[in-house]
C-alpha positions in Angstrom: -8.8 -43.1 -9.4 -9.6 -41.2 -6.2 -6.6 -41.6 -4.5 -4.7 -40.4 -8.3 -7.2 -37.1 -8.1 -5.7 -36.4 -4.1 -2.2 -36.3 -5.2 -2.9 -34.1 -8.4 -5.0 -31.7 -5.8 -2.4 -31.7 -3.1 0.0 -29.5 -5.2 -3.3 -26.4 -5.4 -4.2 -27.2 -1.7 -0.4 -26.0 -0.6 -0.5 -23.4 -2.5 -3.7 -21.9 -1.7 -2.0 -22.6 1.9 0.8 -20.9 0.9 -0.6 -17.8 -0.5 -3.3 -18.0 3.0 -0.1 -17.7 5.2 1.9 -15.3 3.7 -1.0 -12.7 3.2 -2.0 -13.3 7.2 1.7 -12.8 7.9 2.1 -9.8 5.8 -1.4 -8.3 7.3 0.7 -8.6 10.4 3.4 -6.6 8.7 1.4 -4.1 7.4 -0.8 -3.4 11.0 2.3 -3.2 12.9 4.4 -1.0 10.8 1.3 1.1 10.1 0.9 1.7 14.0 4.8 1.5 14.5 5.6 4.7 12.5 2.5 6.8 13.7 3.8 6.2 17.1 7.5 7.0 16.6 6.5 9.8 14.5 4.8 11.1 17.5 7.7 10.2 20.2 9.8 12.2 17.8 7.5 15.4 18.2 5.6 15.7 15.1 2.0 16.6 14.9 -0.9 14.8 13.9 -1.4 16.8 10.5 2.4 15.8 9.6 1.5 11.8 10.5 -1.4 12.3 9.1 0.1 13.3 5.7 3.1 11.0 6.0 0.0 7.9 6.6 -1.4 9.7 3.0 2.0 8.7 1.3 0.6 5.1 1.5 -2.5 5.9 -0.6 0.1 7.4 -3.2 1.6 4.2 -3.6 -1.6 2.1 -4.0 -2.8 4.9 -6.5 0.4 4.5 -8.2 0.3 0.6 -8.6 -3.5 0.0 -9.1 -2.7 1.7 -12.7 0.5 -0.9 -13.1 -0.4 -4.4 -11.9 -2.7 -5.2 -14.6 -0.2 -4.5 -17.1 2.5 -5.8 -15.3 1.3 -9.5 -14.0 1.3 -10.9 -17.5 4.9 -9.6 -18.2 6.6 -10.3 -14.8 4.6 -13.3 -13.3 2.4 -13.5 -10.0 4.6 -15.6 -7.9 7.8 -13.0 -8.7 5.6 -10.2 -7.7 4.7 -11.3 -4.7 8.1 -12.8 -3.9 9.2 -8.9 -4.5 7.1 -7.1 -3.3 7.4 -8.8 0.0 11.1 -8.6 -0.1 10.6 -4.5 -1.0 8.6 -4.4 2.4 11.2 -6.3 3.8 13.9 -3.7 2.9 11.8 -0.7 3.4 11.4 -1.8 7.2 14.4 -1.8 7.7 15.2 1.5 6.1 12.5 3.6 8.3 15.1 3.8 11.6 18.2 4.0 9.1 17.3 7.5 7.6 19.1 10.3 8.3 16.4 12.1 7.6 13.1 12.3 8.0 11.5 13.5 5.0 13.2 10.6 3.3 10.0 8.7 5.4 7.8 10.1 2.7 8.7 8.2 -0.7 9.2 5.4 1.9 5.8 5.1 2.6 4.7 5.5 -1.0 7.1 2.5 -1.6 5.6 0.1 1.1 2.5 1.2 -0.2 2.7 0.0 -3.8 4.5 -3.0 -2.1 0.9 -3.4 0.1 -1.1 -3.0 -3.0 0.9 -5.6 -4.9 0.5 -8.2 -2.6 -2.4 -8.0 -1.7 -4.3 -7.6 -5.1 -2.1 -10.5 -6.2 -2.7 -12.9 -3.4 -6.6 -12.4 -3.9 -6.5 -13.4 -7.6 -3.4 -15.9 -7.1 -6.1 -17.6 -4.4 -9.1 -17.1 -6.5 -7.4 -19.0 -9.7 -6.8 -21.4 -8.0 -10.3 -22.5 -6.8 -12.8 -23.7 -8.0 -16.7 -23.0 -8.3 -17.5 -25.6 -5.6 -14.8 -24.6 -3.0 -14.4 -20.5 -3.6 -16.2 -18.9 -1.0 -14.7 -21.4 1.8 -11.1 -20.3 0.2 -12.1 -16.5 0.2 -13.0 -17.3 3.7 -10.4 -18.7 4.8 -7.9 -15.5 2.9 -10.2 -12.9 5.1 -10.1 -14.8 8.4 -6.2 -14.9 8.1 -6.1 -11.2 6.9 -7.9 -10.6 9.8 -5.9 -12.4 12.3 -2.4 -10.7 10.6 -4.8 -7.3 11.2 -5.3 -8.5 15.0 -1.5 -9.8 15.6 0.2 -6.5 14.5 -0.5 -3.9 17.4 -0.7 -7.2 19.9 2.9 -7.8 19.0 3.9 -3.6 18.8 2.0 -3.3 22.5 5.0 -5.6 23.7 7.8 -4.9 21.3 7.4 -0.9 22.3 7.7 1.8 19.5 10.6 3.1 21.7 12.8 0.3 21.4 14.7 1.5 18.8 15.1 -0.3 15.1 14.0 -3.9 16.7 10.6 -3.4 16.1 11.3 -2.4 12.4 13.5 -5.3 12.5 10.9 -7.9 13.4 8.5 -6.7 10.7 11.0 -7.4 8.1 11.6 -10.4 9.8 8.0 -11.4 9.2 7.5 -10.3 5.4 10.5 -12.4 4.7 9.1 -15.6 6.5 6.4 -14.8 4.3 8.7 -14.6 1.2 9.6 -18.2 2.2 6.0 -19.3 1.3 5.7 -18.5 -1.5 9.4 -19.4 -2.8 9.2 -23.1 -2.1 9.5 -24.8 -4.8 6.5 -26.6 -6.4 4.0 -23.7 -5.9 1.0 -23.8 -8.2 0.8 -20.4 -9.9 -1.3 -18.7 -12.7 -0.1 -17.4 -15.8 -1.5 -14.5 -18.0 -1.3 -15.0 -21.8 -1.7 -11.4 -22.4 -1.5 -7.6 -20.0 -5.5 -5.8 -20.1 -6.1 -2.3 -20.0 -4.6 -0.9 -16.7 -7.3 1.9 -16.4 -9.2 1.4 -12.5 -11.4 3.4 -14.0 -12.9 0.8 -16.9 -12.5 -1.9 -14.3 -14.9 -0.4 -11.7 -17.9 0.1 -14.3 -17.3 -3.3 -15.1 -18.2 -4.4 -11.1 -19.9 -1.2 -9.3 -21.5 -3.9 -6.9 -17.9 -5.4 -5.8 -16.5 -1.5 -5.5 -19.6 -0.5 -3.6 -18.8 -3.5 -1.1 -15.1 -2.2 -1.0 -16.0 0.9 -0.1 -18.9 0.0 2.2 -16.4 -2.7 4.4 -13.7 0.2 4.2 -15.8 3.1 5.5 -17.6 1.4 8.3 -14.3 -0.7 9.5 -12.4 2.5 9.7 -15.1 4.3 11.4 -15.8 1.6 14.3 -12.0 2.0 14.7 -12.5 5.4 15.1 -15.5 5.7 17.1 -17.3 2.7 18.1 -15.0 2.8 21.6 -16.6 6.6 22.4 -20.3 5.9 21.4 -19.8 3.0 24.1 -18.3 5.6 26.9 -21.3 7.7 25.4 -23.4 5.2 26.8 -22.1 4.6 30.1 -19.1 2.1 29.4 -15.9 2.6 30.9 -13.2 3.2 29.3 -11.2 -0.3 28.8 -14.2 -2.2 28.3 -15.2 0.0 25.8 -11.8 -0.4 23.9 -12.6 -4.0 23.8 -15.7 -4.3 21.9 -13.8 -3.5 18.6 -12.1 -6.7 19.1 -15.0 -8.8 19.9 -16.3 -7.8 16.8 -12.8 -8.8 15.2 -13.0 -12.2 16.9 -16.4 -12.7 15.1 -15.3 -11.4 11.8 -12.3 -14.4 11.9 -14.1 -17.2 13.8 -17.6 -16.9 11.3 -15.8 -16.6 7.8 -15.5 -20.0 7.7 -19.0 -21.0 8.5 -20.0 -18.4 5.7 -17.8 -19.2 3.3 -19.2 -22.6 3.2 -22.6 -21.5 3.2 -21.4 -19.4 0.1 -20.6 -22.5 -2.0 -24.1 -23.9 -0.8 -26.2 -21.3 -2.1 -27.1 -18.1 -4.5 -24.4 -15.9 -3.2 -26.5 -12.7 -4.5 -29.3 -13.2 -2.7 -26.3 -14.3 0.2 -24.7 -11.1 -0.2 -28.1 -9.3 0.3 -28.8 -11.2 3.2 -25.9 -10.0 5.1 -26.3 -6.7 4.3 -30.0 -7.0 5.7 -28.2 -8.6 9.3 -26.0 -5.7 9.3 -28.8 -3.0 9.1 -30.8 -4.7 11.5 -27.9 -5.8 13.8 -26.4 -1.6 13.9 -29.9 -0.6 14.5 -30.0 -2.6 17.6 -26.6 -1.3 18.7 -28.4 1.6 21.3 -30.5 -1.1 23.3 -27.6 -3.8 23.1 -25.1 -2.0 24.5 -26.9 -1.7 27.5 -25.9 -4.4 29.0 -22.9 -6.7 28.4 -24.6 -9.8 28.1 -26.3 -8.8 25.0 -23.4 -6.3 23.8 -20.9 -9.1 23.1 -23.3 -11.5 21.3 -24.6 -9.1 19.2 -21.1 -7.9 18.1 -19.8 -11.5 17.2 -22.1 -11.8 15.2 -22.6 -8.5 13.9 -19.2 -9.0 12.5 -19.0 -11.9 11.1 -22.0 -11.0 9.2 -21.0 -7.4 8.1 -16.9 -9.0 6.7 -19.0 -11.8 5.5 -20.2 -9.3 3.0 -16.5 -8.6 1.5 -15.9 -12.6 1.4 -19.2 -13.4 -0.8 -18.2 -10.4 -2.9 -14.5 -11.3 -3.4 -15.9 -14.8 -4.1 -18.6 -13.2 -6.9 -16.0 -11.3 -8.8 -13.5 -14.1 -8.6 -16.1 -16.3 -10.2 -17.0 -13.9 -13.0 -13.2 -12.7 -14.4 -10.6 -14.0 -14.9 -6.9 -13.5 -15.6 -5.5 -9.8 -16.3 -9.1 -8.4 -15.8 -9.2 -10.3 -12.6 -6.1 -8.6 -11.0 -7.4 -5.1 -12.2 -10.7 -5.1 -11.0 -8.9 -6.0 -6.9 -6.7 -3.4 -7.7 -9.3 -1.1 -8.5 -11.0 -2.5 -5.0 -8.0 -1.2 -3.9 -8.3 2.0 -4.8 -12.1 2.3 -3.7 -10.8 0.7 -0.2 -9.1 4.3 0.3 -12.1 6.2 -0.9 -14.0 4.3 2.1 -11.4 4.5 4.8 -11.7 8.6 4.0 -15.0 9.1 3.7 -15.8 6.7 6.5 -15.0 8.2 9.4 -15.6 11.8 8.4 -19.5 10.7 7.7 -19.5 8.9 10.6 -17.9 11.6 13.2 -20.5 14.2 11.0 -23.2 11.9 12.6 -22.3 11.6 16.1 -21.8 14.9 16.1 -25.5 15.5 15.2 -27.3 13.0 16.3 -26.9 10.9 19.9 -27.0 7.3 17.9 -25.0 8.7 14.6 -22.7 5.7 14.6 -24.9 2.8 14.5 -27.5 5.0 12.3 -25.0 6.1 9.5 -23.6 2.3 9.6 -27.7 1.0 9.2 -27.7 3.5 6.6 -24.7 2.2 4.8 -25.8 -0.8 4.7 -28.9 -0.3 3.7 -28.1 2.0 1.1 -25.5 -1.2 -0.4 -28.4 -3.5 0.1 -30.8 -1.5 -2.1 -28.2 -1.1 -4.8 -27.4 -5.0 -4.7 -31.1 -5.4 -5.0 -31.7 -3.6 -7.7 -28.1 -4.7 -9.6 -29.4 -7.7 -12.1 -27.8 -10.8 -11.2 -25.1 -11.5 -14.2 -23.9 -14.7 -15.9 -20.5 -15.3 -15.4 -18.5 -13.4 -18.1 -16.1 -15.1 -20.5 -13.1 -13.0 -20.2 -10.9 -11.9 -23.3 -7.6 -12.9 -20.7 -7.1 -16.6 -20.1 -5.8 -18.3 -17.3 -3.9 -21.3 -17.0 -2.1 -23.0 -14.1 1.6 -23.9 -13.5 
């Protein structure tokens, strides 16, 4: 009987290994071309304000397919979608160094977007059908530590590669999205189906989870502004300039290395009062930040930890709402996370860079302050039974 129950769950575990390896490789995809066209853009002369708006086209095409996917998974299928849009990435690589103009980089970008979008909003529900109660939060884990590491791996391969090297580094990225493509294609994958399309409004799906779209936007606001800023608060404080540079990635090497750890602790306990708990770490961890980073021996500590704990947040979360829907609702409420990711990644570092400018600590006191302020609001959010959803799920 035991060994019959291994075989029947060998078929879910590679495919939950599946979908975990082609969403690191693709978050390798996506960092590098994202910091591969900013940086030929700016060899080629343009200004910040016309990268800037040319980065902006990407948001258009996540706005674009956060109103589609719902409708579309229970039409086309999950494991096509991904298979295309990763192909679509795959194609649109290649086209970047191929244009004879470059304006014709613009609905590009709005392409890769929606192809970013679609993947990833279906690789999060794909994973999350296919766990169960007892093992969801280590399988969320696991999907954020390998999103993380494809985050990493992207400008660590572009620093060697070279934006200047012509279409090969456009050519490797395509290279990647397609052995990603050949993940998900074997045959034998375990997929969901979707008896029937829901509403594709983001807007119903986020009052149906403001706690999960608050975590969204918390995770995107203070990631993007430590990109931005965390390096020159550091310099601010007497660090020099490549040590500084590194902290950010010390705290990356913490948000990978404790998802695991986390994500089992998830399936131990009450994730809410979990959830909370982290955001509490998080305040009192950024609040610590000006007498920490005095000294390196308690700087890199602190920072491992801190960021394990602050991503931990978005893995209990993902786990919570992928325990609560289901089906078509499921894929519209992460593609509605996807749209409240770009509401934090905006708001972020102009609150943040508002704060430094005022205020000698700003960065760690705006990030104590957004975490608090989630903290409170998960507080006072009642805990929910799971909700039965009108979409049902079932597994081929």
């Amino acid at each position: 009987m035991a060994m019959s129950r291994r075989f029947a769950a060998r078929p879910v575990l590679l495919s939950q290994a599946a979908v975990v390896a082609a969403a690191m490789i693709f978050g390798l995809t996506y960092s590098l071309s994202a910091a591969l066209i900013a940086q030929d853009l700016a060899e080629q002369g343009f200004s910040e304000a016309f990268i800037g708006v040319n980065a902006a086209m990407h948001a258009v095409g996540v706005l674009i397919m956060a109103f589609l996917l719902p409708r579309c998974v229970g039409r086309v299928g999950m494991k096509r979608m991904v298979i295309g849009a990763l192909a679509v990435a795959a194609v649109v690589l290649v086209l970047f160094p191929a244009m004879p103009s470059i304006w014709l980089w613009f609905p590009l970008r709005i392409v890769l977007g929606a192809a970013s979008e679609t993947l990833f909003v279906m690789s999060e529900t794909w994973l999350n059908s296919l766990s169960t109660e007892t093992t969801r939060a280590r399988a969320m884990a696991s999907y954020t530590a390998a999103l993380s590491v494809g985050f990493a791996l992207g400008p660590f391969i572009l620093s060697y590669v070279g934006a200047g090297g012509g279409a090969l580094a456009y050519w490797i990225g395509a290279a990647f999205a397609l052995v990603a493509v050949a993940c998900i294609a074997r045959p034998g994958m375990v997929q969901p189906t979707f008896e029937e399309p829901a509403d594709g409004n983001p807007l119903r799906f986020i009052a149906l989870a403001p706690i999960a779209m608050a975590a969204t936007v918390l995770h995107a606001a203070v990631e993007s502004s430590g990109l931005s800023f965390l390096a020159l608060y550091a310099q601010k404080l007497g660090w020099g300039e490549a040590d500084a540079t590194q902290l950010m990635s010390c705290m990356m090497v913490g948000a990978i290395v404790l998802q695991l750890p986390i994500g089992w602790i998830g399936d131990k306990v009450d994730r809410r009062r979990m959830i909370i708990a982290l955001a509490g770490l998080s305040v009192i961890g950024a609040l610590v930040w000006p007498w920490a980073l005095l000294s390196p021996w308690t700087t890199y500590p602190l920072l491992f930890v801190w960021g394990g704990a602050f991503v931990g947040i978005y893995t209990i979360m993902l786990t919570i709402v992928g325990s609560r829907f289901a089906g078509s609702r499921l894929v519209g409420i992460y593609a509605a996370m996807g749209l409240m990711w770009g509401a934090g990644a905006l708001l972020g570092p102009l609150l943040a860079g508002l704060a430094m400018q005022w205020l000698n600590h700003g960065l760690p006191l705006f990030v104590a302050f957004a975490c608090g302020c989630f903290m409170v609001a998960a507080m006072w959010n009642p805990p929910r039974d799971a909700v039965t959803p009108v979409e049902t799920t079932s597994l081929s």
